[in-house]
C-alpha distance (Angstrom), angle and dihedral (degrees) to the residues before:
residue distance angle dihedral
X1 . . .
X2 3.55 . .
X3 4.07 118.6 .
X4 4.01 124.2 -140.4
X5 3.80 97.3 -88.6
X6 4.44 118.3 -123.6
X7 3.16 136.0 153.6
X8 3.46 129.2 -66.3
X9 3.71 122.6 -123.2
X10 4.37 114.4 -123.3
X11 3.73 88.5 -99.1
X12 4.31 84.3 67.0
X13 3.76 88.7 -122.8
X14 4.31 110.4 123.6
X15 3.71 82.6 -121.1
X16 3.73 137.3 25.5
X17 4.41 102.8 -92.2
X18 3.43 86.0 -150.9
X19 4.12 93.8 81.9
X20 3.22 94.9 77.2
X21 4.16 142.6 128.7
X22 3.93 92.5 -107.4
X23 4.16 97.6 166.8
X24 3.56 133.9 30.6
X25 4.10 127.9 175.7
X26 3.41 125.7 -175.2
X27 4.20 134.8 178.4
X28 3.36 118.6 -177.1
X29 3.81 107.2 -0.8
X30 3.89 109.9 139.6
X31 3.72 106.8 -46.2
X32 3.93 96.3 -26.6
X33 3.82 96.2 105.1
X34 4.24 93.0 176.0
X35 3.69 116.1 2.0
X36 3.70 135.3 171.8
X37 3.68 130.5 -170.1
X38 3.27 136.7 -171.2
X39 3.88 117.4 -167.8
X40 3.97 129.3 -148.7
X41 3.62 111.1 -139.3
X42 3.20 97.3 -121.7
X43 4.26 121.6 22.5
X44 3.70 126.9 6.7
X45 3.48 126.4 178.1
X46 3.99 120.9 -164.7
X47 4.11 113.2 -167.0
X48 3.91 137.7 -161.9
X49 3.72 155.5 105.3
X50 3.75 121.0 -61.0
X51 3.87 111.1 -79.0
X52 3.61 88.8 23.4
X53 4.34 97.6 119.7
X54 4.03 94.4 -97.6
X55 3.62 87.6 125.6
X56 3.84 100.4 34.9
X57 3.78 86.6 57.3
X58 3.53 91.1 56.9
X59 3.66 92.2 41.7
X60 3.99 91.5 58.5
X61 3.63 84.9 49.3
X62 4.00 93.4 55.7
X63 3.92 86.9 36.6
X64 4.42 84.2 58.0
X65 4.03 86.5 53.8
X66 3.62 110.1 31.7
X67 4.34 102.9 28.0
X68 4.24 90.3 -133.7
X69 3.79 134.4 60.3
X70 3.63 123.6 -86.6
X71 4.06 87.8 -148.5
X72 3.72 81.7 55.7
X73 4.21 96.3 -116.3
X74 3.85 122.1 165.4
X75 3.94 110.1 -118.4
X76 3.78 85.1 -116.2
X77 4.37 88.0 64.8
X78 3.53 85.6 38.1
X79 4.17 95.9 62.4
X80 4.02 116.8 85.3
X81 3.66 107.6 -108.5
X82 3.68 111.9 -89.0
X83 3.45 95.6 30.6
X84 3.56 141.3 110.3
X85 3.82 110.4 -147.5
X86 3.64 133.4 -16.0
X87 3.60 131.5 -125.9
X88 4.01 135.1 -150.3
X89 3.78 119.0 -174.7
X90 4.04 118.8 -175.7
X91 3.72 141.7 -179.5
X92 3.92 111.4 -145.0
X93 3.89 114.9 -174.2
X94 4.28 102.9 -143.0
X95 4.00 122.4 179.6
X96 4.07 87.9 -86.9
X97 3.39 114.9 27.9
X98 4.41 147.0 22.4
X99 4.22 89.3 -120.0
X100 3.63 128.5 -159.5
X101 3.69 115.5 -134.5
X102 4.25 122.0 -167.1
X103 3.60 132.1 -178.9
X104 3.43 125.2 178.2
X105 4.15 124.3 -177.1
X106 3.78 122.8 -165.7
X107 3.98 144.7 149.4
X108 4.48 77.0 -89.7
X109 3.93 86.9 54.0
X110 3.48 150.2 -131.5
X111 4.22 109.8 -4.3
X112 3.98 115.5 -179.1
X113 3.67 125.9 -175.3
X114 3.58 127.6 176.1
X115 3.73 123.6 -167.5
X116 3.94 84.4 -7.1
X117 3.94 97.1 -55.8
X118 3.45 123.2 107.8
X119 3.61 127.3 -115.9
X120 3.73 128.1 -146.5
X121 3.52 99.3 -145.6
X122 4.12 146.5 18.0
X123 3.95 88.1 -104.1
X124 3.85 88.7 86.7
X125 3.46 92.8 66.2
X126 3.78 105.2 46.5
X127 4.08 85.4 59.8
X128 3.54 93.2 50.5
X129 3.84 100.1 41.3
X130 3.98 108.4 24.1
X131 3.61 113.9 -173.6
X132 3.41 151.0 153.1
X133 4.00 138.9 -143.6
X134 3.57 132.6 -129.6
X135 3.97 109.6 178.5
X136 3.88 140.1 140.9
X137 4.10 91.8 -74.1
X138 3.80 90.0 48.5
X139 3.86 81.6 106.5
X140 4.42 87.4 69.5
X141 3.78 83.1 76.2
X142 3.50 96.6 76.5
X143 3.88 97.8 18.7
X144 3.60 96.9 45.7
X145 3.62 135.6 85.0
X146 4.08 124.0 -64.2
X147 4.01 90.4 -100.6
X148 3.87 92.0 65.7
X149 4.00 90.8 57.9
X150 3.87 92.4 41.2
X151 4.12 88.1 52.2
X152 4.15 83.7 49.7
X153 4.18 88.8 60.6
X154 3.92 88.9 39.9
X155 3.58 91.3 50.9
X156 4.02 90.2 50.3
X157 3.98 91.5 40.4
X158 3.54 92.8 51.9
X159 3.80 94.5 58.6
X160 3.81 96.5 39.5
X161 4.02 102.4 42.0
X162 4.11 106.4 46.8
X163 4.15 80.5 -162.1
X164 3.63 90.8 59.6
X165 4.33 102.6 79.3
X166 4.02 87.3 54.2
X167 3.98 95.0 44.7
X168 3.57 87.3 49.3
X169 3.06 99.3 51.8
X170 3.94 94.2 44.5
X171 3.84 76.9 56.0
X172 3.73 98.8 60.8
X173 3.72 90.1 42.1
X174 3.37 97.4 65.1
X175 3.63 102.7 35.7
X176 3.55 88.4 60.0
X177 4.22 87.7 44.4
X178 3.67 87.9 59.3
X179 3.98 96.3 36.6
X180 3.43 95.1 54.3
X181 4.12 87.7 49.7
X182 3.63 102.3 53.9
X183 4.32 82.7 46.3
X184 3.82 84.6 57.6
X185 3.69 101.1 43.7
X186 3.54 98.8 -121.5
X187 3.60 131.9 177.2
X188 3.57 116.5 -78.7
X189 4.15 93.3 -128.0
X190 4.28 79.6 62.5
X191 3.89 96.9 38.7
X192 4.19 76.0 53.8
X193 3.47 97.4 55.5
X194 3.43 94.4 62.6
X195 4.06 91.4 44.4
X196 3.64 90.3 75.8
X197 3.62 97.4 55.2
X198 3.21 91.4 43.9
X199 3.76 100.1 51.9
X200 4.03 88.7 45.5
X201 4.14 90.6 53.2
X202 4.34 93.9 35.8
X203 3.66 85.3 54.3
X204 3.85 100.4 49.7
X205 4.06 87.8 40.9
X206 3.52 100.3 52.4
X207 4.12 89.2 39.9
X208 3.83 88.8 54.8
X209 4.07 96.0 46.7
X210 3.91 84.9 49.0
X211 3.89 91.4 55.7
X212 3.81 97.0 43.4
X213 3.81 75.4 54.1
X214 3.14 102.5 51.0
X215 3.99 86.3 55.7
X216 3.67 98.6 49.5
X217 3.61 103.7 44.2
X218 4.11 100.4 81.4
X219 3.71 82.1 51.0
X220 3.89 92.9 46.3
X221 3.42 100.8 51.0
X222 3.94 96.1 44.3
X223 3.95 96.4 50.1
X224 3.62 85.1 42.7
X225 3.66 90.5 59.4
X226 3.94 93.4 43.1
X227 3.31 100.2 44.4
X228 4.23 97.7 42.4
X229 4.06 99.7 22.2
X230 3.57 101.8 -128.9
X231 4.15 125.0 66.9
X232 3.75 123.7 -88.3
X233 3.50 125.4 -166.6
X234 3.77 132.0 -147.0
X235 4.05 122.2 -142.4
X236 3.71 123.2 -177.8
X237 3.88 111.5 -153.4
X238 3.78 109.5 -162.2
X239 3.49 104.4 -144.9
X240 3.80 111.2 -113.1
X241 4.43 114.1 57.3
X242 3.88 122.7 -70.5
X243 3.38 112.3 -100.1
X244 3.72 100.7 40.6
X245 3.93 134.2 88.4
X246 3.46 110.7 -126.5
X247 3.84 98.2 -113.4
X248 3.69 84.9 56.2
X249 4.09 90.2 50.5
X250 3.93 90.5 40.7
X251 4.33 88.6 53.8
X252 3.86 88.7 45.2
X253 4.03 95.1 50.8
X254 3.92 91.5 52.8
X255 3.38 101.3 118.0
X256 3.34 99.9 30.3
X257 4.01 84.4 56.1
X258 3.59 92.9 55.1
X259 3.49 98.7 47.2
X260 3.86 89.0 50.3
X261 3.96 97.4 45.9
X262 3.56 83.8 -126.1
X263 4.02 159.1 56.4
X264 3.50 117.6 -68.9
X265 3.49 93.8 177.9
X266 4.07 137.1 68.8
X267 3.39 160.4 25.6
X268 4.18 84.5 -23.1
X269 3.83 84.9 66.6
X270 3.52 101.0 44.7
X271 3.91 119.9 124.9
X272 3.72 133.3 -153.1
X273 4.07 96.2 -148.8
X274 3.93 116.7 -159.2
X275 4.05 108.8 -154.9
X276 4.05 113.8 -165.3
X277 3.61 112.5 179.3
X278 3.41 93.4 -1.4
X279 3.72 95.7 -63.7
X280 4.09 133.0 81.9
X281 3.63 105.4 -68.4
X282 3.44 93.8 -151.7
X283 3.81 95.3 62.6
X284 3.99 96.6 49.4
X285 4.01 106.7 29.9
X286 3.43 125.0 86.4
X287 3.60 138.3 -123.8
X288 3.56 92.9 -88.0
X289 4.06 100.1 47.7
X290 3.73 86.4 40.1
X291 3.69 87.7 60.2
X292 3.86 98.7 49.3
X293 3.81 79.7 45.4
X294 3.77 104.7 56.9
X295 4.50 77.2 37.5
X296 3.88 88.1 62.0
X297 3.68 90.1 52.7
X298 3.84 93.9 49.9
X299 3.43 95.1 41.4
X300 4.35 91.9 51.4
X301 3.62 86.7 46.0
X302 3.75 94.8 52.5
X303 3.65 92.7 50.4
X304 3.69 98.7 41.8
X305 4.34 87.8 50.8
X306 3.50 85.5 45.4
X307 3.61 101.0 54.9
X308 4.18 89.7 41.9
X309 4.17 89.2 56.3
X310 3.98 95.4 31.7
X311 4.09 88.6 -131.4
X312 3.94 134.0 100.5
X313 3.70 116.3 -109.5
X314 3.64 121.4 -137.7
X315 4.35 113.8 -104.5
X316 3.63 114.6 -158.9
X317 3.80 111.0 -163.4
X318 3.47 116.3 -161.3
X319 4.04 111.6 -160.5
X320 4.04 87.6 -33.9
X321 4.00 87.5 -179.9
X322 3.92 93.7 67.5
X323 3.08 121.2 114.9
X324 4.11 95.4 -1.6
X325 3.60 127.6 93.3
X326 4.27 130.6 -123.5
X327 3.96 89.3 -81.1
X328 3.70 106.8 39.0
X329 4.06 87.0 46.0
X330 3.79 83.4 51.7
X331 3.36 95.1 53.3
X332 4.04 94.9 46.7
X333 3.49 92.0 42.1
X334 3.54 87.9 56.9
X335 3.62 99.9 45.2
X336 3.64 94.9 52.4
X337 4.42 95.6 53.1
X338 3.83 85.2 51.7
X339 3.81 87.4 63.7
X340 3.71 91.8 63.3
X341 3.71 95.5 -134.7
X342 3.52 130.4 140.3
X343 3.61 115.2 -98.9
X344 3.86 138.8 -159.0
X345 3.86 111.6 -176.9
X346 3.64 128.1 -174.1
X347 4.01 123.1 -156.7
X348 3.66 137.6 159.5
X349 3.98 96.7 -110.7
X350 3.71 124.7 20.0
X351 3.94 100.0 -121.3
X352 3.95 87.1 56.3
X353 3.88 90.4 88.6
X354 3.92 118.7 55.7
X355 3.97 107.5 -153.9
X356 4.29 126.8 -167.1
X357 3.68 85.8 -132.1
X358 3.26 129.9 30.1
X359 4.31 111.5 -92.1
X360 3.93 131.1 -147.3
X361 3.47 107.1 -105.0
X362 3.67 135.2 -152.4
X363 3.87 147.2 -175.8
X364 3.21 127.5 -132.9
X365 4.51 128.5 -164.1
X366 3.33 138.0 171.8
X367 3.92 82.6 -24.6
X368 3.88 104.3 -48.2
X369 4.11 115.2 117.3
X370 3.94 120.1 -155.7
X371 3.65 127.9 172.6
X372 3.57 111.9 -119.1
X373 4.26 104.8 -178.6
């Protein structure tokens, strides 16, 4: 598997190891009442049994870098019983500065602050802390429905085009405009108004996610191949038929628009289709192949984000040996050091994972975390 080439910092690293997550504290997150951690550049390895706070460690990490849960929890599931609000406090080296990254959850909401000023949103920390997820559902990526795989280009396109946040959001805006329209019965000289901006925002959308695309696909198809043994293509279906414009589409789905209170047609319906031997993947492959799948498409995604912002992302593997045997974890586990990124893994036992270098290691029970090596 080969990995986008760029240049290599004076260190010799791809990237810099100093941008990094180097410190994480959290109170009251799931069952880690006080926990510090202190991350290794590069590898880290957390160990223990089953229910032991592996993968609530890892989910206060995510929750530092993305403001939400990756296993989908409410804050309210997320606070330690007998508590009123959790907090998670981290120290995340970036290319100018040591910054200070808090989070705060309670039954008043979400509060972020970086470097001591407060944020009004979650979109604060996914610049600051980009990451992705690899964990037990991974597999819902390709399985799932069409919406996961248009959130995977979205995710990419948001880190590679700095337009992209605002002409998404524009996007939402006025699909919801022109939902709520045709739900009210309005006039079609209203329901119109709202066509043009949503024409002018589709069209810049859908453009974007076919670029990121476009980018990603050489690197799809070949880690596909390494990882799995046998080619996979990638086929992005746009949401309205080929062969029409959009406007044309949108005119031709009136009525079936207003009967459904809502837009039948565009980039909301588009698909990113995965085709292994010639067929869906995600109907034929099993839980295993759909996992080194939906890994393939995290691991091209990481590189090509990496390569746009010239810095390693932070991976979080959750249990990456489930559900694959010696070989295919060999081959993942490969895949993902030659991204340069830094990792935290979690696994049952400590020899489970094989790293190129050797990782800081902890232990985790009944939700306390010590470093071990």
């Amino acid at each position: 598997m080969t990995i986008a080439n760029t240049s290599s910092c004076r260190c010799g690293y791809r990237f810099c190891v100093y941008l990094s997550l180097r410190h994480l504290t959290a109170e009251n997150f799931r069952c880690l009442r006080n926990v510090a951690f202190e991350a290794n550049p590069q590898y880290n390895l957390i160990h223990g049994q089953n229910a032991s706070g592996k993968t609530s460690v890892l989910e206060a990490i995510a929750y530092l870098g993305r403001g939400k849960s990756f296993r989908g929890a409410s804050p309210q599931d997320l606070i330690c019983h007998g508590a009123d609000e959790f907090l998670l406090l981290g120290k995340v080296d970036t290319e100018a500065r040591l910054a200070t990254v808090g989070v705060r959850n309670s039954k008043e909401g979400l509060v972020v602050k970086i470097d001591g000023d407060r944020e009004t949103s979650a979109a604060a920390l996914v610049e600051i802390l980009p990451l992705q997820v690899i964990d037990p559902d991974v597999h819902n990526l390709v399985g799932g429905g069409p919406e996961q795989r248009r959130r995977y280009l979205d995710w990419i396109a948001f880190h590679v085009e700095q337009a992209y946040p605002e002409r998404w959001r524009r996007f939402r805006r006025a699909l919801k405009q022109r939902n709520a329209a045709l739900r009210d019965g309005a006039a079609g000289a209203a329901i119109a108004a709202w066509d043009r901006e949503f024409l002018e925002v589709a069209a810049e959308v859908h453009e974007t996610r076919r670029r990121v695309l476009d980018i990603a696909i050489g690197g799809l198809e070949e880690t596909a191949e390494a990882l799995l043994g046998t080619p996979v293509s990638f086929e992005y279906r746009q949401g309205w038929t080929a062969g029409q414009t959009l406007e044309e589409a949108l005119a031709a789905g009136w009525e079936r628009d207003r009967l459904a209170g809502s837009t039948q047609v565009g980039p909301q319906r588009a698909e990113l289709r995965l085709v292994y031997d010639e067929r869906q993947a995600k109907r034929l492959v099993s839980r295993g192949q759909q996992k080194l799948l939906a890994c393939t498409m995290i691991l091209t995604a990481t590189d090509v984000v990496q390569t746009a912002l010239e810095r390693p992302l932070l991976l979080l593997l959750d249990d990456p040996a489930a559900e694959l045997d010696e070989q295919a974890l060999g081959r993942l586990m490969n895949g993902l050091f030659g991204l340069g990124s830094q990792i935290i893994a979690t696994a049952l036992e400590a020899k489970t994972l094989q790293f190129p270098e050797r990782p800081a290691v902890f232990h985790v029970e009944q939700g306390r975390l010590q470093q071990t090596s």
